[in-house]
Steps between C-alpha positions, in 0.01 A plus 500: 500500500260335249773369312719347785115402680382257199863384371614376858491129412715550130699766661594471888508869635793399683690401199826701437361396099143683591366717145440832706866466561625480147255664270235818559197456599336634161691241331303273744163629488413688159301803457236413263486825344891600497623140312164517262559853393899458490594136484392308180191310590160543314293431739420466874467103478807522268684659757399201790590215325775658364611578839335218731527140501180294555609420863637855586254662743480841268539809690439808311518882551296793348392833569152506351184605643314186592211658270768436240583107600331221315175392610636119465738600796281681763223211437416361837580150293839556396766399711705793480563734795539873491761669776472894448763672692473901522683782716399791667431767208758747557747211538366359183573840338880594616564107371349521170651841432830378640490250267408631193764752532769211512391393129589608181496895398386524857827443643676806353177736511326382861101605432422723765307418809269777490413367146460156596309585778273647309434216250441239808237721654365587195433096436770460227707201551637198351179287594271750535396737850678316770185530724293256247746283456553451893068489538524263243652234635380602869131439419597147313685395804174592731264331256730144461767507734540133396636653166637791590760673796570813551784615658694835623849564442508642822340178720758265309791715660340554820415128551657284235476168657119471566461659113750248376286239669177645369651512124613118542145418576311697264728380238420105582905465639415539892814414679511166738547442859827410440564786264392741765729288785813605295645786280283477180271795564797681614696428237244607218472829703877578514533391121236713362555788743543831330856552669584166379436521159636817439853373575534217328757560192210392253259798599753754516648431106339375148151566372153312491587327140264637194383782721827711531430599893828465716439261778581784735225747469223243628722548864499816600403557913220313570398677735173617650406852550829639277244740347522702836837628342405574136143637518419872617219547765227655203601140285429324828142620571430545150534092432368399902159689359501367169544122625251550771244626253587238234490197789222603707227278608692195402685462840842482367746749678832544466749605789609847475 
């Protein structure tokens, strides 16, 4: 959405030539972490002008906590903006263990569930506890919501064009009258729809260069609330209670 959102003037979203169309969205937005650690870049500003021209509007991806992101970027002077997108926890767990047993070794020894389940209650992740990472960001977007959105998986697909709207104008790309008269906003939403994307030929074969990932195992459902059919009742209340612990008094709630 970003992507599409900020390019629409160099790239037309109803252009049968559009990027999303041709190349994976990793390829279009970079994960600071994933091209640093595997690509051959020294450095995080070796890495952005490597990859961005001076006019490019830079759109970037990362995982860190926001403890973790440079104090030059959450400055209430710096231009950049911060869009932190999250799921609902147990969602967020049957995806990330999902995915890492698609990689590598993984694929031909899965890691268990039960295991995995274990290690994201227990706080052990890629980026840390899941809970701070979400609280994180939550409590920056409370304290400058100027500088920082927050926004549920879950509220994108249950009401994608007022959150495709909302992104536009946080991001300094609000759409025009006339741009809200025709098919723009529904355009953008068809071509960076989950269903979309995961059919197109360039999502479904090849791999995120430098990184080794096949394009395909960043689509998998998309759905919401899939972790009704992989999670047992005990995992259930056992991660409901730990996230209502871990989140209380800070008024963020997630749907059941």
């Amino acid at each position: 959405m970003a992507f599409a959102i900020v390019n629409r003037a160099r790239y037309p979203v109803s252009s049968a030539e559009h990027p999303l169309l041709t190349s994976n969205p990793h390829h279009l937005v970079h994960n600071i972490e994933y091209y640093q650690s595997f690509g051959t870049y020294n450095s995080l500003s070796d890495f952005v002008s490597t990859q961005y021209s001076a006019d490019t509007s830079r759109l970037l991806a990362t995982y860190m906590p926001y403890h973790s992101l440079p104090e030059s970027l959450k400055s209430r002077t710096s231009s950049s903006k911060i869009v932190y997108l999250c799921r609902n926890p147990k969602d967020n767990f049957i995806s990330l263990w999902n995915y890492l047993n698609k990689r590598g070794p993984n694929i031909a020894n899965p890691f268990p569930i039960e295991k995995a389940f274990e290690l994201f209650c227990n706080g052990i992740s890629l980026f840390g506890p899941v809970w701070d990472n979400v609280l994180g960001y939550w409590k920056a977007s409370l304290e400058n919501p100027e500088k920082v959105l927050f926004l549920k998986y879950e509220d994108l697909k249950k009401e994608p064009k007022s959150h495709l709207k909302k992104l536009a104008e946080f991001l300094g790309f609000p759409f025009s009258v006339e741009e809200e008269k025709g098919q723009v906003i529904e355009d953008i939403l068809k071509l960076s729809s989950f269903e979309f994307m995961k059919s197109l030929l360039v999502n479904k074969e090849g791999s995120v260069n430098g990184l080794g990932f096949e394009n395909k195992i960043f689509f998998r459902k998309g759905e919401v609330g899939d972790w009704k059919n992989q999670l047992t009742s005990s995992m259930v209340e056992r991660i409901d209670g730990l996230f209502e612990e871990k989140l209380r008094g800070f008024g963020l709630v997630f749907e059941s």
